[in-house]
DRENMAR-521684 format. One line per field, with one value per residue (C-alpha): residue number from 1; z, x, y. Coordinates in steps of 0.1 Angstrom, whole numbers, plus 5000, padded with zeros to 4 digits. Example, Ala and Ser with C-alpha at 12.3 -4.5 7.8 and 13.67 -1.06 7.14 Angstrom:
# residues 2
nr	c(1_2)
Z	c(5078_5071)
X	c(5123_5137)
Y	c(4955_4989)
# end
This chain:
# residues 422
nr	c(1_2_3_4_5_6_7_8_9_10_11_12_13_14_15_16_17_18_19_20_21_22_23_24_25_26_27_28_29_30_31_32_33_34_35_36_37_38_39_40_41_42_43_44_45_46_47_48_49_50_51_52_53_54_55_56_57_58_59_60_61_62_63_64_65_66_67_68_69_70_71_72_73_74_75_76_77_78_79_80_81_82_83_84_85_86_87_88_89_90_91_92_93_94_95_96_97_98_99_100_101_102_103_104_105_106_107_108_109_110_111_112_113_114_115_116_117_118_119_120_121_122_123_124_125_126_127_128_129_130_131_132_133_134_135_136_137_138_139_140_141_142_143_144_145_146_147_148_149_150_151_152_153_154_155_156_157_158_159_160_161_162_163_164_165_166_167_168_169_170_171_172_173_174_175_176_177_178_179_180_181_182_183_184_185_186_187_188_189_190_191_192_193_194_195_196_197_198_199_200_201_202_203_204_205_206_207_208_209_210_211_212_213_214_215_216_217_218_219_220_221_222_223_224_225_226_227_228_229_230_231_232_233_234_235_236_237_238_239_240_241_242_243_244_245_246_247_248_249_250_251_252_253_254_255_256_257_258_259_260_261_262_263_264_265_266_267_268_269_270_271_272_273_274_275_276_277_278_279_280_281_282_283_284_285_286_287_288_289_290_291_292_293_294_295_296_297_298_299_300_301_302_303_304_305_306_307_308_309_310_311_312_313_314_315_316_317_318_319_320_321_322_323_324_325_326_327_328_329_330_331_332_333_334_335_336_337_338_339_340_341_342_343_344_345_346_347_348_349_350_351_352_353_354_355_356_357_358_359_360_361_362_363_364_365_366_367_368_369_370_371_372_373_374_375_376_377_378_379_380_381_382_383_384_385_386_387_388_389_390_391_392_393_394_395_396_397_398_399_400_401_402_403_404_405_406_407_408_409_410_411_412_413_414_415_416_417_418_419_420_421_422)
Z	c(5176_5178_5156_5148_5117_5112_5087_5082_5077_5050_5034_5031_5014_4992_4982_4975_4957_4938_4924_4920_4894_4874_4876_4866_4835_4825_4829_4810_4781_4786_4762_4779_4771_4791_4820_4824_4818_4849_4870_4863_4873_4906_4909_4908_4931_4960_4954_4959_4988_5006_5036_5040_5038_5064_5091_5089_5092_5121_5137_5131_5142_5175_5179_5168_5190_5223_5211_5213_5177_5172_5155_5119_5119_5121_5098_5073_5087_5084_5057_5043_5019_4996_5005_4992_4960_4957_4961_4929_4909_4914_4901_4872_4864_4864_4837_4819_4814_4788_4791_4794_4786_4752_4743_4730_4749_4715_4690_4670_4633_4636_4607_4601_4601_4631_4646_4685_4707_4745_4755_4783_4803_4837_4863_4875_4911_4938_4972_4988_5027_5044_5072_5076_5048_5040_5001_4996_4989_4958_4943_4945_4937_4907_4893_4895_4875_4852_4847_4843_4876_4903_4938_4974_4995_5034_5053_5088_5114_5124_5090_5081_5085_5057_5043_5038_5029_5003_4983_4983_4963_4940_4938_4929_4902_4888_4886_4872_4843_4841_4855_4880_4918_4923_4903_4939_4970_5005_5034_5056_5087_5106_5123_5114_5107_5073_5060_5071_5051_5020_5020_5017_4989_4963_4929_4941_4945_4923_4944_4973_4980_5018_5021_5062_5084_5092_5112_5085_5058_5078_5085_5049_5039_5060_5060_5025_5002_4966_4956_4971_4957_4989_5004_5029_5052_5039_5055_5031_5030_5018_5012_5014_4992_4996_4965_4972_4966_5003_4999_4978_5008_5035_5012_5006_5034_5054_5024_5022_5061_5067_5040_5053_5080_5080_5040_5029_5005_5041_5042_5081_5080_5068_5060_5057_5038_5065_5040_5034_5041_5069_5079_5110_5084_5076_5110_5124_5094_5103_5141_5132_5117_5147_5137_5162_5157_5170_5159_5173_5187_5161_5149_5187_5185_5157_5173_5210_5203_5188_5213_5211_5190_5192_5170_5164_5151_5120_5113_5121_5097_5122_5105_5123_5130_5141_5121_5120_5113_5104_5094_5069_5050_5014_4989_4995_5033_5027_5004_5030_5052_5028_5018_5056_5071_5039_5031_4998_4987_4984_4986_4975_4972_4969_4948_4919_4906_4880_4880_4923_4916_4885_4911_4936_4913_4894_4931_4955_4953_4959_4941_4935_4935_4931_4922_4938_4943_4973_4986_4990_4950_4956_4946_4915_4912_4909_4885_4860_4865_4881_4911_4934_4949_4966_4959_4954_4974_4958_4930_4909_4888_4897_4916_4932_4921_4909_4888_4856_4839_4875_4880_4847_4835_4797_4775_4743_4712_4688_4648_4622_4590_4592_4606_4624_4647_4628)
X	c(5780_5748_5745_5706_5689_5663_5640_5662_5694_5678_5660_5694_5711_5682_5685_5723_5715_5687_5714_5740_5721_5714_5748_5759_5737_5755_5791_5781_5777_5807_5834_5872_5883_5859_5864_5900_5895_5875_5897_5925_5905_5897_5937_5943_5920_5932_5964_5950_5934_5963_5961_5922_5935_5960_5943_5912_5941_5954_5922_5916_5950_5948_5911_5927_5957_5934_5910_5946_5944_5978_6005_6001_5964_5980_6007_5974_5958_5985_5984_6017_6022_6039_6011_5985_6010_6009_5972_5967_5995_5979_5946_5960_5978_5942_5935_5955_5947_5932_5891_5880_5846_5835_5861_5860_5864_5861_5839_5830_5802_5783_5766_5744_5763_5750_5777_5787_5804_5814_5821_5829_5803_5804_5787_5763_5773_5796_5796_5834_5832_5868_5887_5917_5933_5922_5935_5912_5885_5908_5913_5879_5864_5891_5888_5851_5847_5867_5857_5819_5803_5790_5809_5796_5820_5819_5849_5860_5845_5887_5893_5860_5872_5896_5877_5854_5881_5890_5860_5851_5879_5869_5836_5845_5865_5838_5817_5843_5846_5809_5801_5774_5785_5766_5792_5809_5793_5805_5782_5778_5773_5797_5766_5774_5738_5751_5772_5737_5720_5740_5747_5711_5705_5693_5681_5699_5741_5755_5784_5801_5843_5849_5883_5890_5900_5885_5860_5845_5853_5836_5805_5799_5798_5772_5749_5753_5721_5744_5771_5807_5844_5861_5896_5906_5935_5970_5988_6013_6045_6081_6093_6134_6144_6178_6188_6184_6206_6219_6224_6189_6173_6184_6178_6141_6134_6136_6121_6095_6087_6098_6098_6060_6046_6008_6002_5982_6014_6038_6048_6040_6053_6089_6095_6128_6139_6164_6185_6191_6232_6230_6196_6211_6220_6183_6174_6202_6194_6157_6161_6185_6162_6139_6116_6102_6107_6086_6095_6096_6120_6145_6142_6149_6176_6193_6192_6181_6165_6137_6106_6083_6053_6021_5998_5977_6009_6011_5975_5979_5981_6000_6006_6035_6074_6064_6074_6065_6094_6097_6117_6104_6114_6116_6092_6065_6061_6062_6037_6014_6023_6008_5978_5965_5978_5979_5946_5953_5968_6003_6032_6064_6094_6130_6152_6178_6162_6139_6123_6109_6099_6074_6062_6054_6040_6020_6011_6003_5966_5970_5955_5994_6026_6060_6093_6127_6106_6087_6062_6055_6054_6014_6000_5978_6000_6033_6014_6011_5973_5973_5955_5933_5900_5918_5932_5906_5911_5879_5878_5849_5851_5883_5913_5946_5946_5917_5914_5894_5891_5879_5851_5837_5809_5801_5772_5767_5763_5746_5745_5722_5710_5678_5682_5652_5657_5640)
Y	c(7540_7523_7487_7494_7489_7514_7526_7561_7537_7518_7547_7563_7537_7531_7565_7564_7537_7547_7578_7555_7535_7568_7583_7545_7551_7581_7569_7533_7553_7575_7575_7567_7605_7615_7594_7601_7637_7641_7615_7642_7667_7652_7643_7676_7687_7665_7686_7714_7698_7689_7712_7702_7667_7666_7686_7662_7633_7647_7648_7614_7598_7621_7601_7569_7568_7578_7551_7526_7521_7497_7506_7489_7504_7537_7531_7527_7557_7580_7607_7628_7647_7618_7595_7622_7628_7587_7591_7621_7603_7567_7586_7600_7562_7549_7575_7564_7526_7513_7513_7477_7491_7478_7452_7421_7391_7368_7362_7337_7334_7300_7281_7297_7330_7343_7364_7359_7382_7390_7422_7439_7462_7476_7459_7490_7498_7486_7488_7494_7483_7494_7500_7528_7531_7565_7563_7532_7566_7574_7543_7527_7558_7558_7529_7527_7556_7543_7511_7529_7514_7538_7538_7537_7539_7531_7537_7531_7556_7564_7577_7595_7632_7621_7602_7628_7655_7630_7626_7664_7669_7639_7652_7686_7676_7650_7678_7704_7676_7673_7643_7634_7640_7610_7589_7583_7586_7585_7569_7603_7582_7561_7537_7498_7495_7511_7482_7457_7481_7476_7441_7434_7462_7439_7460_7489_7477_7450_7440_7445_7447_7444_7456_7450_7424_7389_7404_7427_7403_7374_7399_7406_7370_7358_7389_7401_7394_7409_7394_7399_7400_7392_7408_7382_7384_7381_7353_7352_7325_7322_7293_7290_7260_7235_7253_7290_7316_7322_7360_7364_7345_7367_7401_7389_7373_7410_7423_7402_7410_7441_7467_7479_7451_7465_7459_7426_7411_7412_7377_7365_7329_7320_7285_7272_7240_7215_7207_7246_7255_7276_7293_7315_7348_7349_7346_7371_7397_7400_7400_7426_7447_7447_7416_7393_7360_7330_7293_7259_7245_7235_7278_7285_7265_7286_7318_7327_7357_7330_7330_7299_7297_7285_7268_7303_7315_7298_7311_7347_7379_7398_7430_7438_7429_7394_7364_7330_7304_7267_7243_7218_7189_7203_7214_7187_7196_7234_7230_7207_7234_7264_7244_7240_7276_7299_7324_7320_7359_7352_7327_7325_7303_7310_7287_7287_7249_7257_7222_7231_7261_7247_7223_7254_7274_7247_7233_7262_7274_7311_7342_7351_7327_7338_7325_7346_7379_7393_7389_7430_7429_7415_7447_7463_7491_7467_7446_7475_7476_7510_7510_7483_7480_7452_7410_7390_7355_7339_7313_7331_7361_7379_7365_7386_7424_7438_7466_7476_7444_7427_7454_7446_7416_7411_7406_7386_7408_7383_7397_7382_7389_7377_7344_7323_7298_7263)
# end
Protein backbone atom coordinates (compact mmCIF):
# COMPACT_ATOMS: atom_id res chain seq x y z
CA UNK A 1 0.00 0.00 0.00
CA UNK A 2 1.06 3.47 -0.76
CA UNK A 3 2.70 5.62 2.48
CA UNK A 4 1.08 9.02 1.07
CA UNK A 5 -0.48 11.65 3.01
CA UNK A 6 -3.19 13.18 1.11
CA UNK A 7 -5.88 15.48 1.51
CA UNK A 8 -8.70 12.49 1.24
CA UNK A 9 -6.55 10.59 4.12
CA UNK A 10 -6.80 13.42 6.43
CA UNK A 11 -10.30 14.44 5.56
CA UNK A 12 -11.23 10.98 6.49
CA UNK A 13 -9.82 10.87 9.73
CA UNK A 14 -11.05 14.23 10.47
CA UNK A 15 -14.33 13.08 9.81
CA UNK A 16 -14.09 9.95 12.07
CA UNK A 17 -12.98 12.14 14.40
CA UNK A 18 -15.29 14.77 14.15
CA UNK A 19 -18.19 11.67 15.04
CA UNK A 20 -16.20 10.32 17.48
CA UNK A 21 -16.25 13.48 19.58
CA UNK A 22 -20.15 13.41 19.38
CA UNK A 23 -20.77 9.82 19.97
CA UNK A 24 -18.09 10.45 22.94
CA UNK A 25 -20.64 13.11 24.19
CA UNK A 26 -23.42 10.68 24.37
CA UNK A 27 -21.65 7.89 26.14
CA UNK A 28 -19.89 10.57 28.86
CA UNK A 29 -23.24 10.95 29.97
CA UNK A 30 -24.28 7.40 29.88
CA UNK A 31 -25.20 5.71 32.90
CA UNK A 32 -23.07 2.06 33.62
CA UNK A 33 -26.47 -0.02 32.96
CA UNK A 34 -26.51 1.18 29.92
CA UNK A 35 -23.06 0.70 28.85
CA UNK A 36 -22.89 -2.82 29.79
CA UNK A 37 -26.25 -3.58 28.40
CA UNK A 38 -25.14 -2.73 24.95
CA UNK A 39 -21.49 -4.46 25.40
CA UNK A 40 -23.67 -7.70 25.97
CA UNK A 41 -25.43 -7.12 23.13
CA UNK A 42 -22.45 -6.71 20.91
CA UNK A 43 -21.01 -10.11 22.81
CA UNK A 44 -23.70 -11.74 21.64
CA UNK A 45 -23.60 -10.74 18.33
CA UNK A 46 -20.04 -11.83 17.60
CA UNK A 47 -21.55 -15.25 18.52
CA UNK A 48 -23.77 -15.15 16.22
CA UNK A 49 -21.15 -14.00 14.04
CA UNK A 50 -18.93 -16.73 14.33
CA UNK A 51 -19.14 -18.24 10.84
CA UNK A 52 -18.67 -14.59 9.26
CA UNK A 53 -15.72 -14.39 11.64
CA UNK A 54 -13.83 -17.30 10.74
CA UNK A 55 -14.25 -17.29 6.98
CA UNK A 56 -12.84 -13.58 6.86
CA UNK A 57 -9.87 -15.23 9.23
CA UNK A 58 -9.20 -17.74 6.92
CA UNK A 59 -8.88 -15.35 4.24
CA UNK A 60 -6.46 -13.47 6.00
CA UNK A 61 -4.05 -16.16 7.33
CA UNK A 62 -4.10 -17.79 3.61
CA UNK A 63 -2.79 -13.87 2.59
CA UNK A 64 -0.62 -13.88 5.66
CA UNK A 65 1.12 -17.13 5.25
CA UNK A 66 1.89 -16.33 1.21
CA UNK A 67 3.07 -12.90 2.35
CA UNK A 68 5.73 -15.21 4.92
CA UNK A 69 4.10 -13.91 7.82
CA UNK A 70 6.26 -15.91 10.83
CA UNK A 71 5.00 -18.18 12.87
CA UNK A 72 4.27 -16.24 16.24
CA UNK A 73 2.51 -13.40 14.06
CA UNK A 74 0.12 -16.08 13.00
CA UNK A 75 -0.17 -17.66 16.26
CA UNK A 76 -1.77 -13.81 16.98
CA UNK A 77 -3.69 -13.89 13.88
CA UNK A 78 -5.34 -17.03 14.19
CA UNK A 79 -9.02 -17.12 14.95
CA UNK A 80 -11.03 -20.42 16.49
CA UNK A 81 -13.89 -20.94 17.74
CA UNK A 82 -12.53 -20.72 21.56
CA UNK A 83 -10.58 -17.61 20.76
CA UNK A 84 -13.85 -15.96 19.39
CA UNK A 85 -15.80 -17.46 22.74
CA UNK A 86 -12.67 -15.82 24.72
CA UNK A 87 -13.33 -12.81 22.69
CA UNK A 88 -17.69 -12.56 23.59
CA UNK A 89 -16.89 -13.87 27.12
CA UNK A 90 -13.94 -11.23 27.73
CA UNK A 91 -16.62 -8.59 26.45
CA UNK A 92 -19.25 -9.52 28.63
CA UNK A 93 -16.32 -9.54 31.77
CA UNK A 94 -15.81 -5.89 30.81
CA UNK A 95 -19.57 -5.39 31.43
CA UNK A 96 -19.31 -6.26 34.21
CA UNK A 97 -16.62 -4.08 35.99
CA UNK A 98 -17.30 -1.54 37.99
CA UNK A 99 -17.74 1.98 35.96
CA UNK A 100 -14.83 4.17 36.90
CA UNK A 101 -16.94 6.95 35.42
CA UNK A 102 -17.83 9.33 38.19
CA UNK A 103 -15.85 8.25 41.21
CA UNK A 104 -14.09 9.76 43.60
CA UNK A 105 -10.51 9.94 43.63
CA UNK A 106 -10.62 12.00 47.24
CA UNK A 107 -11.85 14.85 48.46
CA UNK A 108 -11.11 17.18 50.83
CA UNK A 109 -13.30 20.78 52.61
CA UNK A 110 -10.69 23.62 53.04
CA UNK A 111 -11.03 26.69 55.50
CA UNK A 112 -13.03 28.20 54.27
CA UNK A 113 -15.38 25.40 53.63
CA UNK A 114 -14.96 25.15 50.05
CA UNK A 115 -15.38 21.57 49.17
CA UNK A 116 -12.67 19.80 46.73
CA UNK A 117 -13.11 16.84 44.75
CA UNK A 118 -11.43 14.58 41.89
CA UNK A 119 -13.35 12.54 39.91
CA UNK A 120 -13.07 10.46 37.32
CA UNK A 121 -14.20 11.32 33.58
CA UNK A 122 -13.47 9.78 30.32
CA UNK A 123 -10.78 11.19 28.33
CA UNK A 124 -13.04 11.82 24.98
CA UNK A 125 -11.53 9.65 22.19
CA UNK A 126 -8.64 7.27 21.67
CA UNK A 127 -6.93 6.23 18.91
CA UNK A 128 -5.97 2.18 19.10
CA UNK A 129 -2.96 1.64 16.47
CA UNK A 130 -2.30 -2.41 16.19
CA UNK A 131 -0.93 -5.14 14.51
CA UNK A 132 -2.52 -8.87 14.19
CA UNK A 133 -4.11 -9.64 16.97
CA UNK A 134 -7.48 -9.64 15.53
CA UNK A 135 -9.33 -9.64 19.30
CA UNK A 136 -7.52 -6.35 20.08
CA UNK A 137 -10.96 -4.95 17.86
CA UNK A 138 -13.12 -6.38 20.89
CA UNK A 139 -11.28 -5.35 23.73
CA UNK A 140 -10.36 -1.78 22.81
CA UNK A 141 -13.62 -1.34 21.42
CA UNK A 142 -14.87 -2.90 24.88
CA UNK A 143 -13.32 -1.16 27.20
CA UNK A 144 -13.58 2.16 25.52
CA UNK A 145 -17.18 1.97 25.60
CA UNK A 146 -17.09 1.37 28.87
CA UNK A 147 -14.89 3.56 30.25
CA UNK A 148 -17.17 6.42 28.09
CA UNK A 149 -14.37 7.35 25.51
CA UNK A 150 -14.96 6.97 21.78
CA UNK A 151 -12.74 4.29 19.86
CA UNK A 152 -10.80 4.44 16.51
CA UNK A 153 -9.42 1.62 15.86
CA UNK A 154 -6.67 0.89 13.11
CA UNK A 155 -5.58 -2.57 12.66
CA UNK A 156 -2.99 -4.26 10.70
CA UNK A 157 -3.80 -4.59 6.93
CA UNK A 158 -3.25 -8.82 7.60
CA UNK A 159 -6.17 -8.90 9.82
CA UNK A 160 -8.61 -6.41 8.30
CA UNK A 161 -11.22 -8.87 6.88
CA UNK A 162 -11.55 -9.79 10.55
CA UNK A 163 -11.05 -7.02 11.68
CA UNK A 164 -13.79 -5.80 9.95
CA UNK A 165 -16.11 -8.89 10.49
CA UNK A 166 -15.37 -8.07 14.03
CA UNK A 167 -16.55 -4.74 14.54
CA UNK A 168 -19.88 -5.28 12.40
CA UNK A 169 -20.92 -7.31 14.94
CA UNK A 170 -19.96 -4.76 17.64
CA UNK A 171 -21.63 -2.20 15.85
CA UNK A 172 -24.77 -3.97 15.38
CA UNK A 173 -25.17 -4.64 18.77
CA UNK A 174 -24.22 -0.96 19.89
CA UNK A 175 -26.94 0.02 17.77
CA UNK A 176 -29.47 -2.86 18.88
CA UNK A 177 -28.75 -1.30 22.52
CA UNK A 178 -29.19 2.18 21.27
CA UNK A 179 -26.08 3.58 21.16
CA UNK A 180 -24.32 5.56 18.48
CA UNK A 181 -22.54 3.33 15.66
CA UNK A 182 -20.10 5.91 15.93
CA UNK A 183 -19.09 4.91 19.56
CA UNK A 184 -16.33 2.57 17.70
CA UNK A 185 -15.14 3.04 14.49
CA UNK A 186 -12.88 1.03 12.33
CA UNK A 187 -10.30 2.85 9.79
CA UNK A 188 -11.83 1.33 6.37
CA UNK A 189 -8.51 1.73 4.72
CA UNK A 190 -5.34 -0.25 5.25
CA UNK A 191 -2.87 2.92 3.63
CA UNK A 192 -0.17 3.78 6.48
CA UNK A 193 -0.84 7.33 5.64
CA UNK A 194 -3.80 6.62 8.07
CA UNK A 195 -1.89 6.10 11.26
CA UNK A 196 0.26 9.76 10.11
CA UNK A 197 -3.07 11.02 9.88
CA UNK A 198 -4.16 10.32 13.32
CA UNK A 199 -1.15 10.96 15.29
CA UNK A 200 -1.31 14.52 14.27
CA UNK A 201 -5.24 14.84 14.89
CA UNK A 202 -5.04 17.44 17.40
CA UNK A 203 -8.75 18.67 18.64
CA UNK A 204 -10.23 15.66 17.11
CA UNK A 205 -8.39 12.31 19.15
CA UNK A 206 -7.20 12.63 22.69
CA UNK A 207 -4.81 9.84 22.81
CA UNK A 208 -3.32 7.27 21.00
CA UNK A 209 -2.48 3.30 22.16
CA UNK A 210 -0.02 1.76 19.65
CA UNK A 211 -0.27 -1.71 20.28
CA UNK A 212 2.62 -3.32 17.69
CA UNK A 213 6.09 -3.90 17.58
CA UNK A 214 9.15 -1.51 17.98
CA UNK A 215 8.67 -0.40 14.60
CA UNK A 216 5.09 0.89 15.01
CA UNK A 217 5.67 1.83 18.60
CA UNK A 218 8.82 3.79 17.62
CA UNK A 219 6.74 5.44 14.55
CA UNK A 220 4.09 6.69 16.80
CA UNK A 221 6.40 8.44 19.20
CA UNK A 222 8.20 10.54 17.02
CA UNK A 223 5.29 11.46 14.62
CA UNK A 224 2.48 11.66 16.96
CA UNK A 225 1.21 15.43 17.68
CA UNK A 226 -1.66 13.86 20.72
CA UNK A 227 -0.54 12.30 23.39
CA UNK A 228 0.44 8.46 23.52
CA UNK A 229 0.07 5.57 26.13
CA UNK A 230 2.79 3.44 24.80
CA UNK A 231 2.87 -0.69 24.47
CA UNK A 232 6.59 -1.36 24.07
CA UNK A 233 8.10 -4.70 23.45
CA UNK A 234 8.09 -7.28 26.13
CA UNK A 235 11.58 -8.38 26.87
CA UNK A 236 10.69 -9.84 29.90
CA UNK A 237 13.33 -11.69 32.56
CA UNK A 238 13.44 -14.48 35.23
CA UNK A 239 15.68 -14.34 37.52
CA UNK A 240 16.54 -17.98 39.30
CA UNK A 241 17.95 -17.16 42.78
CA UNK A 242 20.73 -19.37 45.06
CA UNK A 243 17.61 -20.02 47.06
CA UNK A 244 14.94 -21.19 44.72
CA UNK A 245 12.84 -23.96 44.89
CA UNK A 246 14.66 -26.38 42.32
CA UNK A 247 11.38 -28.03 41.11
CA UNK A 248 9.32 -24.43 41.04
CA UNK A 249 12.36 -23.22 38.89
CA UNK A 250 12.21 -25.70 36.28
CA UNK A 251 8.12 -25.72 36.22
CA UNK A 252 8.18 -21.82 35.67
CA UNK A 253 10.89 -21.49 33.94
CA UNK A 254 9.06 -23.52 30.78
CA UNK A 255 6.10 -21.87 31.86
CA UNK A 256 7.36 -18.65 31.87
CA UNK A 257 8.74 -19.43 28.08
CA UNK A 258 6.72 -21.64 26.69
CA UNK A 259 3.10 -21.75 27.65
CA UNK A 260 2.25 -19.25 24.44
CA UNK A 261 5.82 -17.76 22.99
CA UNK A 262 4.13 -14.89 20.70
CA UNK A 263 2.33 -12.99 23.81
CA UNK A 264 4.09 -9.74 25.37
CA UNK A 265 4.43 -11.35 29.23
CA UNK A 266 6.71 -14.55 27.43
CA UNK A 267 9.77 -14.21 29.44
CA UNK A 268 12.82 -14.11 26.56
CA UNK A 269 15.92 -13.96 28.86
CA UNK A 270 16.46 -16.50 31.78
CA UNK A 271 18.99 -15.53 34.28
CA UNK A 272 20.41 -17.94 36.48
CA UNK A 273 22.07 -17.25 39.96
CA UNK A 274 26.04 -19.38 40.03
CA UNK A 275 25.56 -20.23 43.27
CA UNK A 276 22.09 -22.02 42.19
CA UNK A 277 22.42 -26.15 42.98
CA UNK A 278 22.26 -27.49 39.76
CA UNK A 279 20.90 -25.46 36.73
CA UNK A 280 21.06 -28.42 34.01
CA UNK A 281 17.07 -29.62 34.83
CA UNK A 282 15.98 -26.13 33.86
CA UNK A 283 18.00 -26.24 30.96
CA UNK A 284 17.14 -30.02 29.94
CA UNK A 285 13.22 -29.38 30.77
CA UNK A 286 12.97 -26.38 28.33
CA UNK A 287 15.17 -27.83 25.51
CA UNK A 288 12.95 -30.70 26.08
CA UNK A 289 10.06 -28.99 25.31
CA UNK A 290 11.35 -27.80 21.94
CA UNK A 291 12.96 -24.36 23.19
CA UNK A 292 16.04 -22.98 21.64
CA UNK A 293 18.52 -22.10 23.79
CA UNK A 294 21.34 -19.52 23.27
CA UNK A 295 23.88 -18.65 26.17
CA UNK A 296 27.49 -17.97 26.66
CA UNK A 297 29.76 -19.96 27.27
CA UNK A 298 29.49 -21.06 30.86
CA UNK A 299 25.25 -22.03 29.70
CA UNK A 300 26.95 -24.00 26.67
CA UNK A 301 28.83 -25.62 28.96
CA UNK A 302 25.82 -27.05 30.89
CA UNK A 303 24.06 -28.57 28.16
CA UNK A 304 25.28 -28.96 24.37
CA UNK A 305 22.23 -28.43 22.84
CA UNK A 306 23.11 -24.51 24.04
CA UNK A 307 24.06 -22.55 20.73
CA UNK A 308 26.13 -19.27 21.33
CA UNK A 309 24.67 -15.97 21.84
CA UNK A 310 25.28 -12.69 20.78
CA UNK A 311 25.07 -9.42 22.31
CA UNK A 312 21.60 -8.69 20.31
CA UNK A 313 20.36 -11.55 22.07
CA UNK A 314 20.06 -10.23 25.35
CA UNK A 315 18.02 -7.34 23.73
CA UNK A 316 15.64 -9.18 21.68
CA UNK A 317 11.74 -9.87 22.21
CA UNK A 318 11.83 -12.96 20.16
CA UNK A 319 8.33 -14.09 20.26
CA UNK A 320 9.15 -17.49 19.69
CA UNK A 321 10.84 -20.88 21.37
CA UNK A 322 14.19 -18.99 21.64
CA UNK A 323 15.68 -18.27 24.99
CA UNK A 324 18.22 -16.27 26.22
CA UNK A 325 20.35 -17.65 29.16
CA UNK A 326 22.95 -16.41 31.69
CA UNK A 327 24.68 -17.00 34.47
CA UNK A 328 25.10 -14.24 37.02
CA UNK A 329 26.53 -13.53 40.23
CA UNK A 330 23.38 -13.23 42.44
CA UNK A 331 20.72 -10.77 42.86
CA UNK A 332 22.86 -7.58 42.45
CA UNK A 333 24.23 -8.64 38.96
CA UNK A 334 20.84 -9.87 37.72
CA UNK A 335 19.40 -6.85 38.61
CA UNK A 336 22.40 -4.70 36.64
CA UNK A 337 21.60 -7.12 34.07
CA UNK A 338 17.62 -6.16 33.98
CA UNK A 339 18.22 -2.46 34.38
CA UNK A 340 20.46 -2.30 31.05
CA UNK A 341 18.57 -5.16 28.75
CA UNK A 342 14.89 -5.23 30.25
CA UNK A 343 11.96 -2.88 28.28
CA UNK A 344 10.54 -2.41 31.37
CA UNK A 345 7.02 -4.86 31.08
CA UNK A 346 7.91 -7.59 33.17
CA UNK A 347 10.50 -9.39 35.36
CA UNK A 348 10.53 -11.80 37.69
CA UNK A 349 12.59 -13.64 40.26
CA UNK A 350 12.38 -17.06 41.71
CA UNK A 351 13.40 -17.53 45.35
CA UNK A 352 12.14 -19.02 48.68
CA UNK A 353 14.29 -15.95 50.77
CA UNK A 354 11.80 -13.45 51.40
CA UNK A 355 14.45 -10.70 52.29
CA UNK A 356 15.91 -11.06 48.02
CA UNK A 357 12.97 -11.04 46.71
CA UNK A 358 11.93 -7.42 48.67
CA UNK A 359 15.19 -6.21 47.25
CA UNK A 360 13.96 -7.28 43.57
CA UNK A 361 10.76 -6.13 43.80
CA UNK A 362 11.63 -2.85 45.60
CA UNK A 363 14.71 -2.58 43.01
CA UNK A 364 13.58 -3.59 39.45
CA UNK A 365 11.95 -0.72 37.51
CA UNK A 366 9.39 -2.56 35.52
CA UNK A 367 5.60 -1.83 34.84
CA UNK A 368 5.12 -5.42 36.63
CA UNK A 369 7.47 -7.37 39.07
CA UNK A 370 6.88 -10.71 40.29
CA UNK A 371 7.94 -12.90 43.10
CA UNK A 372 7.67 -17.11 42.36
CA UNK A 373 4.98 -16.63 39.54
CA UNK A 374 5.19 -16.29 35.74
CA UNK A 375 5.93 -14.24 33.80
CA UNK A 376 2.68 -15.18 31.34
CA UNK A 377 0.42 -13.95 34.44
CA UNK A 378 1.37 -10.12 32.94
CA UNK A 379 -2.06 -9.71 31.65
CA UNK A 380 -5.39 -7.44 32.40
CA UNK A 381 -7.49 -10.30 32.30
CA UNK A 382 -5.19 -12.30 35.00
CA UNK A 383 -5.15 -9.14 37.05
CA UNK A 384 -8.95 -9.28 37.51
CA UNK A 385 -9.27 -6.06 35.43
CA UNK A 386 -11.19 -7.70 32.67
CA UNK A 387 -9.80 -7.01 29.50
CA UNK A 388 -6.62 -4.67 28.06
CA UNK A 389 -6.03 -2.04 25.63
CA UNK A 390 -2.54 -3.16 26.32
CA UNK A 391 0.69 -2.67 29.37
CA UNK A 392 1.69 0.49 29.51
CA UNK A 393 5.74 0.69 29.83
CA UNK A 394 5.68 4.58 30.41
CA UNK A 395 6.18 6.43 33.76
CA UNK A 396 3.05 8.89 33.32
CA UNK A 397 -0.53 8.26 33.66
CA UNK A 398 -0.98 4.53 33.51
CA UNK A 399 1.71 1.84 33.95
CA UNK A 400 1.34 -2.33 33.14
CA UNK A 401 -2.35 -3.35 32.34
CA UNK A 402 -4.62 -0.93 31.33
CA UNK A 403 -8.13 -1.11 31.57
CA UNK A 404 -10.97 1.25 32.75
CA UNK A 405 -9.39 3.10 35.37
CA UNK A 406 -6.20 3.78 32.86
CA UNK A 407 -8.51 5.21 30.06
CA UNK A 408 -9.92 7.62 32.36
CA UNK A 409 -8.58 11.51 33.39
CA UNK A 410 -10.43 13.47 36.32
CA UNK A 411 -11.67 16.92 37.00
CA UNK A 412 -11.94 18.95 40.10
CA UNK A 413 -15.50 19.38 41.42
CA UNK A 414 -15.07 22.52 43.66
CA UNK A 415 -18.41 23.18 46.09
CA UNK A 416 -19.01 26.49 47.83
CA UNK A 417 -21.62 28.26 49.42
CA UNK A 418 -20.97 31.45 48.49
CA UNK A 419 -17.41 31.85 49.08
CA UNK A 420 -15.19 34.77 47.31
CA UNK A 421 -11.75 34.62 46.89
CA UNK A 422 -10.30 37.93 49.26
Amino acid sequence: MADIDTPDTRMLIADMGRRARAAATVLAAMPSPAKATALCAAAAAIRTAQGAILAANAEDMAAGKANGLSDAMLDRLLLDAKRIEDMAAGIEAVAGLEDPVGSAIDERTRPNGLVLKRVRVPIGVIGIIYESRPNVTADAGALCLMSGNAAILRGGSEAIRCNRAIHAALVQGLTQAGLPADAIQLVPITDRAAVGAMLTAEGLIDMVVPRGGKGLVARVQAEARVPVLAHLDGINHTYVDRAADPTMAVKLAVNAKMRRTGICGSTETLLIDRAFGDPKPILAALADAGCELRGDADVQALDMRVRPATDADWDTEYLDAILSVKLVDGVDAAMAHIAAHSSHHTDAILTEEADTAARFLNGVDSAIVMWNASTQFADGGEFGLGAEIGISTGRLHARGPVALEGLTTYKWLVLGTGQARP
